[in-house]
LOMARMI-674592 format. One line per field, with one value per atom (N, C-alpha, C): residue in one letter; atom name; chain; residue number from 1; x, y, z. Coordinates in nm, 4 decimals, decimal comma. Layout:
N
rest	c(A  ...);
atom	c(CA  ...);
kette	c(A  ...);
nr	c(NUM  ...);
x	c(X  ...);
y	c(Y  ...);
z	c(Z  ...);
***
This chain:
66
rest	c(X  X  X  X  X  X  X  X  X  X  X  X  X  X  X  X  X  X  X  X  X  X  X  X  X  X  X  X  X  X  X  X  X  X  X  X  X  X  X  X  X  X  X  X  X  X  X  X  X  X  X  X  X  X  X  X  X  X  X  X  X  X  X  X  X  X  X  X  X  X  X  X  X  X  X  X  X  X  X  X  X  X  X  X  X  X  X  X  X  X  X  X  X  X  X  X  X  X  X  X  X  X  X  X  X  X  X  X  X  X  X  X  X  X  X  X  X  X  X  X  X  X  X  X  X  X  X  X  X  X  X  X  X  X  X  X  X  X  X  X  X  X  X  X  X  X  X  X  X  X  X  X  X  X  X  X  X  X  X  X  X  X  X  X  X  X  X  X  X  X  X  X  X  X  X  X  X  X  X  X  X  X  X  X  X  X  X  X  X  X  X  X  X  X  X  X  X  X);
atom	c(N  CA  C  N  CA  C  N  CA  C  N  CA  C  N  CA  C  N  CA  C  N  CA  C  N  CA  C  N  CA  C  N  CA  C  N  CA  C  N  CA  C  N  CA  C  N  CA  C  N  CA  C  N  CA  C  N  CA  C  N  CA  C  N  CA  C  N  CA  C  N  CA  C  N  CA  C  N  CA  C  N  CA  C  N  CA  C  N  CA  C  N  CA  C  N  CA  C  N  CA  C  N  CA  C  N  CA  C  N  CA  C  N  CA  C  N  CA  C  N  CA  C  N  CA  C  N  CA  C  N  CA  C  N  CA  C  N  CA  C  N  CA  C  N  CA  C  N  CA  C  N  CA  C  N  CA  C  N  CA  C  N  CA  C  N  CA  C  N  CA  C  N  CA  C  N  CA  C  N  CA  C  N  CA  C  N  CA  C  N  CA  C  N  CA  C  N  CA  C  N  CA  C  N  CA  C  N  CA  C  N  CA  C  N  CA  C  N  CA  C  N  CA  C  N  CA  C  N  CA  C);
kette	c(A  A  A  A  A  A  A  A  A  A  A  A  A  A  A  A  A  A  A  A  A  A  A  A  A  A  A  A  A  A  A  A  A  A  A  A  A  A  A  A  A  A  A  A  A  A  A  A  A  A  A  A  A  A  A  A  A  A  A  A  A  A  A  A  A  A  A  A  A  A  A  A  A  A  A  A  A  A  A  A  A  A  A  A  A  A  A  A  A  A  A  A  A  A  A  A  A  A  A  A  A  A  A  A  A  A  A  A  A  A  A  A  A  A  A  A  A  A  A  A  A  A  A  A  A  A  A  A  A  A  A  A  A  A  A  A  A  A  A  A  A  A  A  A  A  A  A  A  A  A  A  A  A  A  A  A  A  A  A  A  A  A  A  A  A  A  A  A  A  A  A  A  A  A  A  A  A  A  A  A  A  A  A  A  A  A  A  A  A  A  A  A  A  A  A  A  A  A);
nr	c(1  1  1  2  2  2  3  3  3  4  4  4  5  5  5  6  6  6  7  7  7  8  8  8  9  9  9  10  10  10  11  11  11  12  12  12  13  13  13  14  14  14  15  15  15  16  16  16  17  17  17  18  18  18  19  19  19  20  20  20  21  21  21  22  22  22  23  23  23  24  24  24  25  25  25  26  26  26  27  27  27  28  28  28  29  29  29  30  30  30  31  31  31  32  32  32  33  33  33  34  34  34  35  35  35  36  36  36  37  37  37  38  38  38  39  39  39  40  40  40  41  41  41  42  42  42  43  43  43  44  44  44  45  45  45  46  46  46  47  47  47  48  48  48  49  49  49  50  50  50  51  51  51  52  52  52  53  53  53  54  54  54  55  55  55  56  56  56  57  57  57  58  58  58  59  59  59  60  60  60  61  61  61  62  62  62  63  63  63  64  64  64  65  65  65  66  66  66);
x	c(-3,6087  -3,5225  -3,4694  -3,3589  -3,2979  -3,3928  -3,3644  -3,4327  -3,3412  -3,3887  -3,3556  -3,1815  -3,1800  -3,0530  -2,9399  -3,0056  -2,9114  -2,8539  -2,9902  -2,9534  -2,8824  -2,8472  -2,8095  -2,6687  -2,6619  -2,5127  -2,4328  -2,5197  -2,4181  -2,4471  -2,4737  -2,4729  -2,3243  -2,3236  -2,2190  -2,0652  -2,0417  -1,9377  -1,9285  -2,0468  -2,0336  -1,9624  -1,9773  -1,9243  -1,7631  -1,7140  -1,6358  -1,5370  -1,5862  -1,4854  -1,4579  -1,5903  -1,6003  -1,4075  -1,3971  -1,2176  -1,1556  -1,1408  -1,0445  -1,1189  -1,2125  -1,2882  -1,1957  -1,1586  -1,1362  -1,2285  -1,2513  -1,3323  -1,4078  -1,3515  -1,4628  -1,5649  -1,4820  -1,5647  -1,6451  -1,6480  -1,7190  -1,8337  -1,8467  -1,9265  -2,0195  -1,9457  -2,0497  -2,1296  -2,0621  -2,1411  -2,2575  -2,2087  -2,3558  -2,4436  -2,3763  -2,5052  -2,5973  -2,5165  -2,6144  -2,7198  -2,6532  -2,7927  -2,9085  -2,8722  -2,9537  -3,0350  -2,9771  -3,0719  -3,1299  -3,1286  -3,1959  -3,3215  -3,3236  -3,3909  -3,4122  -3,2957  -3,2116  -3,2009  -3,2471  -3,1667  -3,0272  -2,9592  -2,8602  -2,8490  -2,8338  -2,8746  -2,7281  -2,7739  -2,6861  -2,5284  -2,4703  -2,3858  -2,2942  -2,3784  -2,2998  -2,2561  -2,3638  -2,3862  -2,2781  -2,2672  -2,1300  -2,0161  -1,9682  -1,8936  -1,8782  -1,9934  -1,9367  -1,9117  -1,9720  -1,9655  -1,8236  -1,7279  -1,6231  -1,4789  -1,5249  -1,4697  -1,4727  -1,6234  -1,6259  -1,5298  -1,4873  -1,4334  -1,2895  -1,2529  -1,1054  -1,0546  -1,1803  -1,1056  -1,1294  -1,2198  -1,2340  -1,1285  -1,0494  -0,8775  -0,8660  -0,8871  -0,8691  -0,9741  -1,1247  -1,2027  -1,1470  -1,1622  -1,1062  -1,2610  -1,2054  -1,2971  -1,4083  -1,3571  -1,3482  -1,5199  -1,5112  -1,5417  -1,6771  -1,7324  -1,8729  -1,9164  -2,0673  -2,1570  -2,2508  -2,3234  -2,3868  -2,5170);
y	c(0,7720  0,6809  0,7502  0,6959  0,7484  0,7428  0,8356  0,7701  0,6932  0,6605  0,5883  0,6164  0,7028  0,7434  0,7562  0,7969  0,7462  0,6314  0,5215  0,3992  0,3866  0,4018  0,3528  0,4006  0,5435  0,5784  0,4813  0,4459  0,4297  0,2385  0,1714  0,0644  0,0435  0,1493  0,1573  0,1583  0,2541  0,2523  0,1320  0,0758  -0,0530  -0,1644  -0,1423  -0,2747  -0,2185  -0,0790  -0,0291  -0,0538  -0,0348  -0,0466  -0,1612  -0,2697  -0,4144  -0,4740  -0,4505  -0,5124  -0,4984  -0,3564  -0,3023  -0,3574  -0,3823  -0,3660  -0,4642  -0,4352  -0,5266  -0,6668  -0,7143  -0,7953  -0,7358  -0,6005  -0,5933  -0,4479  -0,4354  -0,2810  -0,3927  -0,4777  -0,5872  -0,6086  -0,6839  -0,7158  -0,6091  -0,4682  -0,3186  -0,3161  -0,3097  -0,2976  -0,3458  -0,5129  -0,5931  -0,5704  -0,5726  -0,5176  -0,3782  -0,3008  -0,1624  -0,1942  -0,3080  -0,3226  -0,3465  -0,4646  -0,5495  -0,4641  -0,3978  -0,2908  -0,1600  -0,1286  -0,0933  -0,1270  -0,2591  -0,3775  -0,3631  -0,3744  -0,2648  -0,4351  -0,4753  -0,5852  -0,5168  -0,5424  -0,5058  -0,5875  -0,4781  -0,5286  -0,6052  -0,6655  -0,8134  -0,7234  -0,6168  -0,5996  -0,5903  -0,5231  -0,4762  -0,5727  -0,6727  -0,8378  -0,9219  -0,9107  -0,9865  -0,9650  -0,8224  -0,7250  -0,7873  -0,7751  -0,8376  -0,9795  -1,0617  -1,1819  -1,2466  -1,1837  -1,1457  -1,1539  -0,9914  -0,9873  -1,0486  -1,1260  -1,1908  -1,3411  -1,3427  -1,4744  -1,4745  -1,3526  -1,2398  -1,2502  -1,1938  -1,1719  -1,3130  -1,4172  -1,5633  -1,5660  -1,6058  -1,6474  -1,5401  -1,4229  -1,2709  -1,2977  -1,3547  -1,3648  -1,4316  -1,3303  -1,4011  -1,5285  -1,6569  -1,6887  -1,7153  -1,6574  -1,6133  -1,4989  -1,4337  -1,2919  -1,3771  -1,4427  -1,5207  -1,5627  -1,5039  -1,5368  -1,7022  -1,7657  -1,8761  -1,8495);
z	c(-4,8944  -4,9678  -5,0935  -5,0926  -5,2479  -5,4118  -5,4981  -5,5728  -5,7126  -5,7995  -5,9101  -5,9347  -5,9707  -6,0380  -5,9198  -5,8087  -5,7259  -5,6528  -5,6574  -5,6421  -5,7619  -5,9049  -6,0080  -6,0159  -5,9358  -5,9165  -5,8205  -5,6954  -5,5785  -5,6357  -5,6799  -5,7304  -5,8516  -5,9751  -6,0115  -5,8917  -5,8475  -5,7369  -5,6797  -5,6382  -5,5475  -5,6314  -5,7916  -5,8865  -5,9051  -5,8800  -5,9212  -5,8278  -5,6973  -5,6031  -5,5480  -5,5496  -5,4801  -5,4813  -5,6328  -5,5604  -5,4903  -5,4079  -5,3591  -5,1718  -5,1374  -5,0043  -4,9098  -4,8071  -4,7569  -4,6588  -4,5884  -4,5197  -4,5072  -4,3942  -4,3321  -4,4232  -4,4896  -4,5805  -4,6650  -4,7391  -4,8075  -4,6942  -4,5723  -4,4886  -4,4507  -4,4386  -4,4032  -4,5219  -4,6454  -4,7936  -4,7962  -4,7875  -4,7930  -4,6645  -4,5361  -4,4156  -4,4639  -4,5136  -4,5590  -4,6708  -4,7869  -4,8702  -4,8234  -4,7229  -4,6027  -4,5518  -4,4859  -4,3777  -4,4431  -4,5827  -4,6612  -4,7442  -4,7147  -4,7777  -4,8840  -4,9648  -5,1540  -5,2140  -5,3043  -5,4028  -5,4763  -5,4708  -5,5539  -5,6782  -5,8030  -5,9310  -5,9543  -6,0779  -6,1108  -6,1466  -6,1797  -6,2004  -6,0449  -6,0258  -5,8502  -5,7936  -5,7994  -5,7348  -5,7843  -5,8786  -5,9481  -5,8819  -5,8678  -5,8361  -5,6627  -5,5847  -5,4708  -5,4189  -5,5303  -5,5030  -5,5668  -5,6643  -5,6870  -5,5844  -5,4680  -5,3955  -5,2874  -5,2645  -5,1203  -5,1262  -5,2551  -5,3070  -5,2862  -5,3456  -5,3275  -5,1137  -5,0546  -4,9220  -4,8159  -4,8801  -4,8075  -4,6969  -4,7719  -4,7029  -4,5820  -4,5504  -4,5026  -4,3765  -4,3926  -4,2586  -4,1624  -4,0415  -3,9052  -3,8754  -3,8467  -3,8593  -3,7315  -3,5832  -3,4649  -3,4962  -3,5803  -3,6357  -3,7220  -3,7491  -3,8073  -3,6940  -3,7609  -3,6497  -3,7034  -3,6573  -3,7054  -3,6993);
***
């Protein structure tokens, strides 16, 4: 596993870029924290909860699973 400073790098990027993601780069983002079993710290978290707000309108909704 990564250590500190690199979770602390790739956490920055994640708050940096979260605007730009589209659906489905947003949806990979958060599956990789997931399957890392990573909390993502409150800045990042902001950052994607931000954009998941941003691409709503954008999910096919065909494309959610239940």
């Amino acid at each position: 596993m990564p250590g500190d400073k690199t979770w602390a790098a790739l956490e920055s990027a994640t708050a940096r870029v979260a605007q730009d993601l589209s659906p489905q780069g947003l949806a990979n983002l958060i599956s990789a924290y997931a399957k890392l079993d990573r909390t993502i710290d409150v800045k990042a978290w902001a950052a994607l909860e931000m954009a998941a707000g941003r691409v709503a309108q954008k999910v096919n909704p065909q494309g959610l699973e239940t």
